[in-house]
N, C-alpha and C positions, 0 to 999 in steps of 0.2 A: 827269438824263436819264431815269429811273425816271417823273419826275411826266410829263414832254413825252412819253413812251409812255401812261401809263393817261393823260393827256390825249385823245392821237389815238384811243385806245381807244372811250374816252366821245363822243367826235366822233361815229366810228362808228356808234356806236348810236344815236344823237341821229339822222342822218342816214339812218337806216334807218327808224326810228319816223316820221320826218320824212314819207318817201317812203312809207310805208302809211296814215297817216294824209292826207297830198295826195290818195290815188288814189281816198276815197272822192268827190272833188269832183265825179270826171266824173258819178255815178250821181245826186247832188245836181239835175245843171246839166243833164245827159238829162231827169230828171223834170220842171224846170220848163219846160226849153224844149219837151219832147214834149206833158205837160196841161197846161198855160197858156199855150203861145206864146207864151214870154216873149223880146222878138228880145234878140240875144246882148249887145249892147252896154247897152242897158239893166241887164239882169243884174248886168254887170260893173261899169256904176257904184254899184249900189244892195250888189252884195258890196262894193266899198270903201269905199261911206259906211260901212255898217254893221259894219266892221272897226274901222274909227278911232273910229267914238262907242263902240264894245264897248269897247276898248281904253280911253279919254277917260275914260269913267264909273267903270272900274275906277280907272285912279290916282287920281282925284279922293277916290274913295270910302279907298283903303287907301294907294297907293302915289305921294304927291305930286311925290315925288324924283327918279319918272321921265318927270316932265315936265321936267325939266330939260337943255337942251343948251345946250352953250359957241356962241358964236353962230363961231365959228370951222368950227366942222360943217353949220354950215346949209349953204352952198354941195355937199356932199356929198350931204347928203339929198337935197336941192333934186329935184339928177342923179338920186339914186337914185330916187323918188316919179315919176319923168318919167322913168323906164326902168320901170317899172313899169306906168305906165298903158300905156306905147308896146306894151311884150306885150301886154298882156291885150286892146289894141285889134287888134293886129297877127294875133293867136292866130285872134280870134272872126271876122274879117273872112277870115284863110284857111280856116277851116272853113267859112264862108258860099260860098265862092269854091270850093276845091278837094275838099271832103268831109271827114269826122274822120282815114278810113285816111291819104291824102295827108298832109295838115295834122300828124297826129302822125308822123309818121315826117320832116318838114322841121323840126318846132320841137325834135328832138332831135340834129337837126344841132349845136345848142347845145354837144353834148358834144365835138364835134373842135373847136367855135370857143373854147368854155371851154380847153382845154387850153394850144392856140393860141395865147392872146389873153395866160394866165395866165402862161406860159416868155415870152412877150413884152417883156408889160405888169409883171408881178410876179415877175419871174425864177423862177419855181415849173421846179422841176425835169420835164422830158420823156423818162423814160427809155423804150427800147425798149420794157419790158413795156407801159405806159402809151399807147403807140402802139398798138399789139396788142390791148388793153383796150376802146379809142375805135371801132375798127373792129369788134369783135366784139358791142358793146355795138351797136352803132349796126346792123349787119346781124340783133340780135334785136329791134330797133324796127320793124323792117322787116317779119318774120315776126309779132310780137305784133299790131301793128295789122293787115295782111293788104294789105301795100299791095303784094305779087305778084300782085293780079290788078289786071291791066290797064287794065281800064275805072273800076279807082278814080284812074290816071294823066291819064283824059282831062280834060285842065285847059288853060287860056292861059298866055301867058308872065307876064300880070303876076300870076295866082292865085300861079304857083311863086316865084314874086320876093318873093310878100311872105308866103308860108311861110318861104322862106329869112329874109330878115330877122325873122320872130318865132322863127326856132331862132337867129341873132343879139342879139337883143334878150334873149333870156333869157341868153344867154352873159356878156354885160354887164349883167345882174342879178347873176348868180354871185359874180362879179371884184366888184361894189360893195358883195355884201354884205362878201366878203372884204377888203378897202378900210374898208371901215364897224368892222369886228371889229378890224382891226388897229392904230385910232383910238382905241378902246378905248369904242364907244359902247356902250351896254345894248342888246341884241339887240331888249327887248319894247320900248325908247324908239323905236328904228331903226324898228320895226315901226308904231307910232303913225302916227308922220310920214311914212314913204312914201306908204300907205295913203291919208292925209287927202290930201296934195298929189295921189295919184294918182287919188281920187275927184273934187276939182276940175277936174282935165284933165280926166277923161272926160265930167264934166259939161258942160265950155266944148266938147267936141269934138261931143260927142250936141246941143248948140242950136248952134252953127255950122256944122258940116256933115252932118247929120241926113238930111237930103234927099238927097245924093250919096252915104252907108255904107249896104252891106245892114245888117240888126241894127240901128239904130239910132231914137233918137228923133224922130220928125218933127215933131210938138209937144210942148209942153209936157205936157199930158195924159198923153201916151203915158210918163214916167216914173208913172205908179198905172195903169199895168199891171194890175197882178194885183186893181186894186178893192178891194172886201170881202170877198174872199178870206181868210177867216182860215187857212187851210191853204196857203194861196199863201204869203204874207206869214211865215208860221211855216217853212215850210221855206226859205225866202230866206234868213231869219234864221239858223235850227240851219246852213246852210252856210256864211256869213258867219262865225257867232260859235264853230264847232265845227273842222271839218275848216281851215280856210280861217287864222284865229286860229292854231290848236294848230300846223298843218303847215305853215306860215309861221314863225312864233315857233323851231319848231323846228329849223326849217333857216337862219338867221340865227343860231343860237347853233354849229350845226357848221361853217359858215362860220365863225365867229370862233374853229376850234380845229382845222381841216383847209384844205389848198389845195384851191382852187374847184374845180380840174379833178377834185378827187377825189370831193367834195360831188358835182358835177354826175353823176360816172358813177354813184353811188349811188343818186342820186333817179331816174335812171333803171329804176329797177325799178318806177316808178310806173304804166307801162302795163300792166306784170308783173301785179302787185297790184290793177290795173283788172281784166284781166281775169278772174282768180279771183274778185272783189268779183261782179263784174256775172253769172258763173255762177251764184253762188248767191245773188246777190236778185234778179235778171235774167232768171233763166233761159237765159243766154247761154251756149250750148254751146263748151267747148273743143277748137279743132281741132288735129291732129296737130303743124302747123306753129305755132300759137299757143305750145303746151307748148315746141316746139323752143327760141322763141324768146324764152319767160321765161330758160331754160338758160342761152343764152347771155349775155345780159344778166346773170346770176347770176354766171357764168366771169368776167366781163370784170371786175366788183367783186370778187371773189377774188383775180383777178389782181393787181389794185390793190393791194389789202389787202397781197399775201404782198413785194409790192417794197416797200411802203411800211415795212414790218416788216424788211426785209432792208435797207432803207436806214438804219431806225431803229438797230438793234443793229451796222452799220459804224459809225458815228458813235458812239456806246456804246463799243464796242472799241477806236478811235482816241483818243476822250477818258480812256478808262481806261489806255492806253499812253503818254500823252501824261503822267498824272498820276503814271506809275511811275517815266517816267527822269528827272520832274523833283524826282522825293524821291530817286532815287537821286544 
């Protein structure tokens, strides 16, 4: 019982580092789409190409072992690699459609569907606190991004449709990686293969419907972008192989040693973390309501945390009573 506590422990931490490390993406994916007008889907295919070949060259190079999967798992990946792409298309096409405040404060919906989906689908326990958590975390989403002013609301129905489904999308990322973890696959193997599969989709999606997505490729061309841009192309890359690698990697291993919904309220402190990040390289001023709304989202993982600990040691106490009157 000792190790499945400093287990969740290291989770913990895993999922924290996880979620500061993800949040320098946004300042990455601002810089290139602000100086290079790089449209968003583009981006997002050439971060997953260049995921999967970081990834490829590495095991080839040291770690051959983790190219290996039972083909029994393939059909998992498959799913997970094509829940992957579906966000990262779903994300960039409601930030094109409804603005970043709207858009992040819908794909963190993620956290009540994570919870949701997880007492559902994975019978992960729902208690009160955890509730309480979901709502609290999710009204400082609200205040971090600044989506109390109004005219960030002004959007159509299908902008907010397909917010909601990419805070969906990412909910059933959470659950597959926890699915993936509890298969016993290697977190950086899992990581490989989404990636690759998820770069193909977005490839087939940017030459088949290119013309119809904002962000997107309309010919072929338009994937070299950025040209001879060695500064383009270098910071593609450092977000790819740095933030993107590490804070992915990282949150597929606390998946496979925390339940999703607790993962997911965790990494929620990544707008937190955004926006401290974008103050001080950014110049991005903190507003009253911003700080309110780190807080909260802080509380609401606290929360977590102090049930999850209060859960851990009932169970401890029952297995140690259990073990007393059976020697007795």
């Amino acid at each position: 019982m000792n190790n499945n506590k400093e287990n969740m422990n290291r989770g913990y931490g895993i999922a924290l580092i996880s979620a500061l490390i993800l949040s320098t993406t946004a300042i990455f994916v601002r810089y290139l789409t602000q100086t290079f007008s790089l449209p968003p889907l583009i981006l997002a295919f050439w971060r997953e190409l260049i995921v999967a070949l970081t990834l490829l060259i590495v095991f080839l190079a040291a770690f051959r072992h983790l190219l290996k999967v039972r083909s029994s798992d393939l059909p998992i990946l498959l799913l997970y690699g094509l829940t992957l792409a579906v966000f990262n298309a779903l994300w960039t096409v409601a930030v094109a459609m409804n603005g970043a405040a709207v858009s992040t404060v819908l794909v963190y919906t993620s956290t009540a569907f994570t919870a949701i989906l997880g007492h559902w689908l994975l019978k992960e326990r729902l208690a009160w606190i955890k509730i309480v958590a979901v709502f609290i975390s999710l009204g400082g989403c609200v205040l971090v991004s600044g989506a109390l002013d109004r005219s960030a609301w002004i959007s159509n129905g299908l902008g907010i449709l397909t917010g909601i489904l990419s805070g969906l999308s990412y909910a059933v990322y959470s659950l597959m990686g926890r699915a993936a973890g509890k298969r016993g696959i290697n977190p950086w193997t899992t990581l490989l293969y989404i990636f690759g599969i998820a770069a193909l989709i977005l490839l087939i999606l940017n030459l088949c419907f290119g013309k119809f997505l904002p962000g997107a490729a309309v010919h072929l061309k338009d994937f070299l972008w950025l040209g001879d841009s060695i500064k383009g192309w270098g910071i593609l890359f450092l977000l790819a192989a740095g933030p993107t690698v590490v804070g992915f990697g990282m949150l597929n291993i606390s998946l496979a040693r925390l339940p999703a919904s607790v993962v997911n309220l965790i990494v929620s402190l990544e707008p937190a973390f955004t926006t401290i990040i974008a103050y001080f390289f950014l110049s991005e001023r903190l507003s009253g309501l911003q700080i309110a709304g780190s807080l909260m989202i802080m509380v609401g993982v606290v929360f977590v945390r102090l049930e999850e600990n209060r859960a851990m040691d009932k169970a401890q106490a029952k297995a140690a009573k259990i073990e007393c009157l059976s020697s007795n």
